[in-house]
N, C-alpha and C positions, 0 to 999 in steps of 0.2 A: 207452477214449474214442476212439482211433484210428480202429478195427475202426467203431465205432456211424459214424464223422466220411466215413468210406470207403465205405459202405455209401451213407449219405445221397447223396452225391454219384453214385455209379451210378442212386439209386433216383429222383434230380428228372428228370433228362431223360427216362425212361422214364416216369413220371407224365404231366409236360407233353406227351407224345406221343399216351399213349391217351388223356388227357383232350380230344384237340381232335374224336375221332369221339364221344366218350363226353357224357353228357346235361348239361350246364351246371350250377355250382352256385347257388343261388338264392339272392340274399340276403335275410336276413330280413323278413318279412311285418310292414309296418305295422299293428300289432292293432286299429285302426280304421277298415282300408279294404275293407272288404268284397268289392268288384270285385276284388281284385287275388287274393284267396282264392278267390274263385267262379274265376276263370279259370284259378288253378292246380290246383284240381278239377276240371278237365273233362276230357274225353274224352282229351286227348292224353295229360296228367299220368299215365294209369294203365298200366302194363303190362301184357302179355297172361300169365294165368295159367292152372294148373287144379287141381285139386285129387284126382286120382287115388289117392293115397296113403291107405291105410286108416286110417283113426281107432282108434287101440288098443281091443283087446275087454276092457281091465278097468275094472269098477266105479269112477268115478272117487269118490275118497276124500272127504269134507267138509273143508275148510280152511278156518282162520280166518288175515285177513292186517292185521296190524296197520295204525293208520295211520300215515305215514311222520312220523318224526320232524322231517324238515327241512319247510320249507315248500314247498307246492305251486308252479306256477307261476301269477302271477295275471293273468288278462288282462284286459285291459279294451276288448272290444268298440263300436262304435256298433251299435243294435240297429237292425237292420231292422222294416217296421214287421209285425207279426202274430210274426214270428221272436223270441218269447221262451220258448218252452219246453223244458227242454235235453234232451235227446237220451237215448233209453233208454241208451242204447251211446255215452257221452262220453268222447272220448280226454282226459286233461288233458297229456299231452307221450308223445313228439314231437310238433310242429305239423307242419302240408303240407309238404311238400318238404324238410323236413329232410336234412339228410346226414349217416347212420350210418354207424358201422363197429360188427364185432359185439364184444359183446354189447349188442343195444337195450333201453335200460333204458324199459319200456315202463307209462305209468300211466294208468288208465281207474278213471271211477265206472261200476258199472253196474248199469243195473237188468234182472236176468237174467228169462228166461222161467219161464213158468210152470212148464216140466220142470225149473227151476233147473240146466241146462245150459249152460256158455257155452264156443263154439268159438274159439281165439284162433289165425291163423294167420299166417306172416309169408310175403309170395308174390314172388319174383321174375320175371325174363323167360321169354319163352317156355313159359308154364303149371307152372314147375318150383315146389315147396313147399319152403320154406328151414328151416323151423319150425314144428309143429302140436303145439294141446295142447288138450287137454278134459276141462273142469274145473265144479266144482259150488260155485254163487253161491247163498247165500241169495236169496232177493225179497224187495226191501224198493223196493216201488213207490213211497214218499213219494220218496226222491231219492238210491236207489243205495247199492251196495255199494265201497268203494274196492279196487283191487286193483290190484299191482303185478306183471310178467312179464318174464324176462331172457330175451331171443331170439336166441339163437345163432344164424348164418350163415355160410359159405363162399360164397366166388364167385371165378369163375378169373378175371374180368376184374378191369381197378382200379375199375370202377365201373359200377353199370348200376340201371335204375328199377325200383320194388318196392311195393308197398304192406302194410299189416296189415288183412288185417277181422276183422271179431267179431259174430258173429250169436249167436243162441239162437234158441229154440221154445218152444212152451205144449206143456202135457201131452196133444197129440195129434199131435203130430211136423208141424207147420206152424207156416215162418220165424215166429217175433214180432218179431224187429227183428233188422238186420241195417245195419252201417257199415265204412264206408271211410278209411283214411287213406294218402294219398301221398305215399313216400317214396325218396332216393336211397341206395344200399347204396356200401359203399367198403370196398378190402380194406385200403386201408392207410391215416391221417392222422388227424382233430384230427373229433367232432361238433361239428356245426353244428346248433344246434336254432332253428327259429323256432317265434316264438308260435302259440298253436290260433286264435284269433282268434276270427271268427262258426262257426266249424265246432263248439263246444261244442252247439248249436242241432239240434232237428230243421228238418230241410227241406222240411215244411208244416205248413199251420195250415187247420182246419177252420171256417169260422161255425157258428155253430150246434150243434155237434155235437161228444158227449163220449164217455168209454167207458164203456158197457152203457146207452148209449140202446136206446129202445125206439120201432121203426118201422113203422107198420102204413100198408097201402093198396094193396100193392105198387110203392114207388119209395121208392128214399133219393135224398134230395134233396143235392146236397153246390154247396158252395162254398167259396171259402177261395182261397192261395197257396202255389204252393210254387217251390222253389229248385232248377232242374236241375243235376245233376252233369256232363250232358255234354248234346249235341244227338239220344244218340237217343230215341224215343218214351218215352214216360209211361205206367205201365198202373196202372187205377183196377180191381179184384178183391172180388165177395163169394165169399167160401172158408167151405163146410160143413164139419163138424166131422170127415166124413172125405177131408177135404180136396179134394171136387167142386169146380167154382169153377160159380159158377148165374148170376155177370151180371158182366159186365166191359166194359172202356171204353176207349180209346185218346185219350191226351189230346198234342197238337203242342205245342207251345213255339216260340219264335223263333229261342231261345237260351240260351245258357244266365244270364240276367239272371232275377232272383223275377216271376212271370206272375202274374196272378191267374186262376181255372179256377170256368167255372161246368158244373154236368152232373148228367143221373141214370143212377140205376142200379137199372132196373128187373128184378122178379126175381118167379119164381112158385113157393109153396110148398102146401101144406097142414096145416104143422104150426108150430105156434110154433118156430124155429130159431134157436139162437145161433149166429153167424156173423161173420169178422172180414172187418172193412173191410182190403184189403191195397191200398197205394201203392205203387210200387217201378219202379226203372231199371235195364238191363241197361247191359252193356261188351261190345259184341260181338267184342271182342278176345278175350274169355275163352272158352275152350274151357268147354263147359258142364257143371257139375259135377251130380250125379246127386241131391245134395240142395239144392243151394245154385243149382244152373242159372246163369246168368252174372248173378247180382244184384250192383249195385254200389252199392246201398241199396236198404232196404227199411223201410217204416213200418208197424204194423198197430194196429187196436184191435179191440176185441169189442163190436157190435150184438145186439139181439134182434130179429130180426122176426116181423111177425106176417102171414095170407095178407092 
């Protein structure tokens, strides 16, 4: 008891030290404020990553993962308005800005790609990889598969910003959905979890428009809202099946506040084409990964169109 008493006492003033360069801890997210989640999602909230490290060459296994015995976390959002459809890639804990030390006991439903591939990664400062694993999710598109992952870390500092993402792909090796969560790593003290809040949600909503519509004239017509993760650009993508992109769109935003976006996206074919609408936001802090390029979400469905 001594030894532990002794210890403590060398290890506060060295905490209280680095902690005054080191990133702020957050305190917990009101699960019914939306704005204050939006802002901790943004551009600043993420750190710079990459993803250099090879993804292991073995076959990954089929797993089945119970559902967890204790209870989930429940939140209870105010809904935004169109913002009701939850997220292929739903974290259910840690919430934003949490403060982990490892191991992060890490809980997501998700509904995997069509290659039933799901990539889970945990990413620190300066593009370094703390944690990567790849793993095979049933699809069960009605509303996800649960799945739990313990994520081991080291870091030589007491504390520094990090995030997890977890994308998948369809059975032709293009993102199907791809999500973010924003967190702080610590090597040494007590989790601090805040709630998921509105980030259960994807962050847009289409009018009009579902997956495997069928669109002929040449132009998809699109409207709807969506929710920026940070201030920079917006990209609106049709991606052919082997992965050409044939008409894309550049949409501005104010801020990062839900915008409503009106636009087409005209496109010339000669053959009936399946094709997936892709949405998505880069972090240009990321050094750009070779699959994944610096997406810090990404949304997709699958169109048919016709010439």
């Amino acid at each position: 008891m001594k030894y532990k008493i002794l210890i403590a006492a060398f290890a506060i003033p060295l905490l209280s030290a680095c902690l005054q360069s080191a990133v702020p801890v957050s305190t917990p997210l009101p699960p019914n404020h939306i704005s204050t989640v939006v802002v901790l999602t943004g551009q600043a909230a993420f750190a710079t990553a990459s993803a250099h490290a090879p993804l292991s060459t073995e076959t990954p296994v089929p797993t089945e993962t119970p559902l967890p015995t204790t209870p989930l976390p429940t939140p209870t959002p105010t809904f935004e308005a169109g913002f009701t459809d939850f997220a292929q890639i739903r974290f259910i804990s840690p919430g934003p800005m949490s403060s982990l030390t490892s191991p992060i006991n890490l809980q997501a439903l998700l509904v995997s790609g069509e290659s039933q591939l799901v990539r889970v990664e945990l990413l620190g400062e300066n593009g370094r990889i703390l944690q990567r694993t790849l793993e095979r999710v049933t699809r069960d598109p009605n509303g996800g598969v649960y799945r739990g992952f313990e994520l081991a870390f080291e870091i030589r500092a007491v504390s520094e910003r990090g995030y997890i993402r977890i994308s998948s792909k369809d059975d032709r090796g293009r993102i199907q959905a791809l999500n973010t969560m924003p967190v702080l790593l610590y090597s040494i003290g007590e989790n601090q979890i805040t709630p998921i809040g509105n980030m259960m949600y994807e962050r847009v909503m289409y009018e009009g428009l579902e997956e495997g519509d069928e669109i002929f004239g040449g132009v998809v017509d699109l409207k709807g809202r969506f929710w920026p993760v940070n201030t920079q650009p917006v990209f609106l993508e049709l991606i052919q099946p082997d992965g050409k992109i044939i008409s894309s769109r550049v949409l501005d935003f104010k801020g990062i506040d839900t915008e409503s976006f009106e636009t087409t996206l005209p496109y010339k074919i000669t053959e009936p084409t399946l094709v997936r609408l892709s949405i998505h936001q880069d972090n240009l802090d990321l050094p750009s990964d070779p699959e994944l390029k610096q997406f810090i979400y990404v949304h997709t469905m699958e169109l048919m169109l016709y010439p």
